[in-house]
C-alpha positions, 0 to 999 in steps of 0.5 A, a space after each residue: 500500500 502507497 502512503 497516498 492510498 494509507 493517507 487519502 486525507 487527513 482533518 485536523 482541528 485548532 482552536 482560538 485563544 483569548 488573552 486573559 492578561 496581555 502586557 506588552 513592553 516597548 517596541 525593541 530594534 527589531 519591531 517587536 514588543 516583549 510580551 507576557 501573556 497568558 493565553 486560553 485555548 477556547 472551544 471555537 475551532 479551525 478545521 482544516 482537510 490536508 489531501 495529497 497534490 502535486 503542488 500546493 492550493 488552499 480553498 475556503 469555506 465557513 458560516 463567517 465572512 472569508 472575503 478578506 482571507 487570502 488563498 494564495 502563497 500569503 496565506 498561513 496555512 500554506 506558508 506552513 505547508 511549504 515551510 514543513 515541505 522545505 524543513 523536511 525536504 519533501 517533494 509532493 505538494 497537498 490542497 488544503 481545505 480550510 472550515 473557518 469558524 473563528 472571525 477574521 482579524 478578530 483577534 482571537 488568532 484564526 489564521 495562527 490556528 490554520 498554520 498550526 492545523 497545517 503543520 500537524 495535518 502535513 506531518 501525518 499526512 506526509 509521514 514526516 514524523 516531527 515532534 511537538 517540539 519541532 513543529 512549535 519551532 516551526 511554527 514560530 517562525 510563522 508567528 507568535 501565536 502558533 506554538 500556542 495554537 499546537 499546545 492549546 490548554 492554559 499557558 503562560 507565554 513571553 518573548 513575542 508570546 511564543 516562548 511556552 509553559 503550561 499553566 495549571 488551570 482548573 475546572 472550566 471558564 465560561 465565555 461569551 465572545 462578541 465579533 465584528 464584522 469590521 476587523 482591526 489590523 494588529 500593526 495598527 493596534 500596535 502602532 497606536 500602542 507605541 504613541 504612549 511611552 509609559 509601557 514597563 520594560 520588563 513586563 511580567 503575568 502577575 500572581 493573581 492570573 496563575 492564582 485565578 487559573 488554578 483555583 479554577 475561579 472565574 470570579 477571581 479571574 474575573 478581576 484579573 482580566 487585564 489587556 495593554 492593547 484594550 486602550 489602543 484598541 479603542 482608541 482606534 474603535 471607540 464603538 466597541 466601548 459601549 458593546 463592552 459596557 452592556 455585557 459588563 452591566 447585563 451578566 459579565 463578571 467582566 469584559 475584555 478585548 481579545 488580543 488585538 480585537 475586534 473582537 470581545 470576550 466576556 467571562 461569565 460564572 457559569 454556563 447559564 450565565 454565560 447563555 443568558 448573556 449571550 441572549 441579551 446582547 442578541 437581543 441587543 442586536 449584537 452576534 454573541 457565541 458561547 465558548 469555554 476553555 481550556 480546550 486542547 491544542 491542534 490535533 487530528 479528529 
């Protein structure tokens, strides 16, 4: 039996994530900014189906708007299909197809999680046979978020967000997450962050967010929700402030921008609360999911 005859096609799944704190240092010479953050894999999810081809092509499809999203060599998810080609010195090619779930420029890492769902279809299907470790390093080399994308569950990242360790997080957190349709470009957000000169040198995720994480207690999460690039953000969408103050003030313990938004992520005690806020932002004329993390990381399905 051929491999293409023992692998028609592999499905991968990957997950979005929220940021529950994100503090962010100066921009360095290169044009990053140190981080420390704390991300949270979430049950909205990015399939991917990686089949054998003689070159390399992508499609698209999904309930949410994929006009903006590329399909050409720009695309991450191929990016990380040639990349593993390249790394592992391959000579076939694959199409991917892609079911996209999570907003786009949303701020809550979708394409990352292509990528991520990229390498680890690639490698089944290719037989290329790398490790969790090579393939985060890999990934990092196509952005900061898809080591995390690879690993999902709670972790604490530094560097540029992709340097990794698990944190223990108990139970499970309830979330309420509120895209736009407009997205808002992450160079931006940034940009605007870089007007004000008050960022810490050395930023660090504090006690009380690993504390929260592993008491499993969303309430005291809650107070420890934290994001450098909210105020940015807003800065730039001041219209998403009010849509935060109706789910802070309709059943949210708290609300907070995912990443570099658009879009809101709102932590909610429990899963009723967390359904009843989401139907009173609808009723609000607003789209609301209900997610929860920690989820796992990319894997075949």
């Amino acid at each position: 039996m051929t491999l293409v005859e023992e692998f028609p096609d592999v499905r991968v799944r990957a997950p979005a994530k929220i940021n529950v704190f994100l503090a962010a240092g100066p921009r360095a010479d290169d044009g990053y900014h140190e981080l420390a953050t704390a991300f949270q894999a979430v049950s909205l999810f990015e399939d991917i189906i990686a089949s054998h081809s003689d070159g390399f092509s992508l499609s698209i499809t999904g309930p949410i708007d994929t006009s903006s999203v590329p399909t050409d060599d720009s695309n991450l998810a191929l990016r990380a299909a040639r990349l593993l080609a390249e790394h592992t010195e391959y000579g076939g090619g694959v199409h991917i197809d892609i079911r996209k779930e999570v907003p786009v420029a949303g701020g809550m890492a979708g394409g990352s999680a292509d990528a991520a769902a990229a390498l680890v279809a690639c490698d089944v299907l290719w037989g290329t046979g790398l490790s969790m470790r090579e393939l985060q390093a890999l990934g990092s080399r196509l952005g900061a978020d898809v080591p995390f994308a690879l690993m999902g569950g709670t972790a604490i990242g530094t560097g540029r967000g992709d340097v990794l360790n698990p944190a223990l997080a108990r139970g499970r957190f309830e979330w309420v997450i509120v895209p736009n349709a407009l997205g808002l470009s992450t160079p931006d957000v940034y940009r605007e962050f870089d007007r004000q000169d008050d960022s810490p040198a050395a930023p660090a995720v504090p006690s009380e967010v690993l504390h929260a994480l592993r008491a499993g207690d969303a309430r005291m999460l809650a107070e420890a929700l934290h994001n450098d690039l909210q105020a940015p953000a807003l800065r730039l969408r001041p219209d998403l402030a009010a849509v935060l103050e109706y789910g802070e003030t309709n059943g949210a313990l708290a609300g907070i921008v995912s990443g570099s938004g658009p879009t809101l992520a709102f932590l909610a005690e429990n899963r009723i609360e967390a359904r009843s806020l989401q139907q009173s932002l609808e009723r609000a004329g607003h789209e609301a999911l209900t997610v929860y993390g920690p989820v796992h990381g990319a894997r075949v399905v």
